[in-house]
C-alpha positions as CSV (number, residue, x, y, z in Angstrom):
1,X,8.4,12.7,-5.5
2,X,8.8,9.6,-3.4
3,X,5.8,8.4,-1.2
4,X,6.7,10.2,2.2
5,X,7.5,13.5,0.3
6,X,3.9,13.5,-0.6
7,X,2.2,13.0,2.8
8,X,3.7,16.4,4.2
9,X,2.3,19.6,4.4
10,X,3.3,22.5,1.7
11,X,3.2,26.4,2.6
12,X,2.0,28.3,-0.7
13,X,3.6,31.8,0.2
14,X,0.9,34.6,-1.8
15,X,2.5,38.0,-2.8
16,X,0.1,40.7,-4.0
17,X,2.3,41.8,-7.4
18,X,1.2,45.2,-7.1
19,X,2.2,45.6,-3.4
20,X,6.1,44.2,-4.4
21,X,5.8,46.5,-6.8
22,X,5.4,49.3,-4.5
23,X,8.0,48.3,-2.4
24,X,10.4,47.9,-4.8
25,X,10.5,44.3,-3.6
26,X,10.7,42.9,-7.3
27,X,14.3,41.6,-7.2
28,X,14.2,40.7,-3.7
29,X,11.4,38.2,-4.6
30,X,13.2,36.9,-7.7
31,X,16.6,36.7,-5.7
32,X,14.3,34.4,-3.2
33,X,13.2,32.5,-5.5
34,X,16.4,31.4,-7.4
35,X,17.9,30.8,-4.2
36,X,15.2,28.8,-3.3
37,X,16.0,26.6,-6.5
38,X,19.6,26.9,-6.8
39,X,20.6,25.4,-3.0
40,X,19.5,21.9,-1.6
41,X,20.2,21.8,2.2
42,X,18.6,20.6,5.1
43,X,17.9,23.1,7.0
44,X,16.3,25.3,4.1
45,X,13.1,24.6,2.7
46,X,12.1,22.9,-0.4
47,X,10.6,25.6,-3.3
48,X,8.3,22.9,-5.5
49,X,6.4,25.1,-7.3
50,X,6.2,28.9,-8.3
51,X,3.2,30.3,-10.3
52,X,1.2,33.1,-10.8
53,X,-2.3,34.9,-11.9
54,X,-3.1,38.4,-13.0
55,X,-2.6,40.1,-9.5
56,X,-0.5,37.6,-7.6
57,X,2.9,35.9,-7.5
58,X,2.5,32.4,-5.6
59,X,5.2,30.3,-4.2
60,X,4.3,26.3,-3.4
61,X,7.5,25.0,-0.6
62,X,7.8,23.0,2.9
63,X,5.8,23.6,5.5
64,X,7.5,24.3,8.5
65,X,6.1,25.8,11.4
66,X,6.4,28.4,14.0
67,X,7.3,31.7,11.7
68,X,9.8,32.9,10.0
69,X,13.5,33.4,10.9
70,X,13.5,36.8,10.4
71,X,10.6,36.8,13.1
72,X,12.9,35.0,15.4
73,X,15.8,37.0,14.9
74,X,13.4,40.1,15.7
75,X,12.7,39.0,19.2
76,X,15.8,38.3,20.1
């Protein structure tokens, strides 16, 4: 990590395992993450970290705001 990297402000994305479970969102949220891992571009953010607990799945990435693409996309 060089210095600047560490004065910015990281997202940690939360996912209840038993809810992507329910969905069937299990390989949607692996797919995510490898992506996440596997391509460096600007214009995508950084995944730094991924963890998880008992009941959660957590991923640790860029903050960038004003909502998701797929938000954006909706109201257009």
């Amino acid at each position: 990590m060089n210095a600047s990297e560490g004065k910015r402000f990281k997202a940690l994305k939360m996912m209840h395992k038993e809810s992507l479970a329910k969905k069937d969102y299990i390989d949607y949220i692996k797919g995510e993450k490898q992506i996440m891992l596997d391509v460096k571009h600007p214009f995508l953010l950084k995944l730094h970290a991924t963890f998880q607990c008992s009941d959660y799945l957590y991923l640790l990435m860029d903050y960038c705001c004003g909502g998701t693409l797929f938000f954006h996309l909706q109201k257009k």
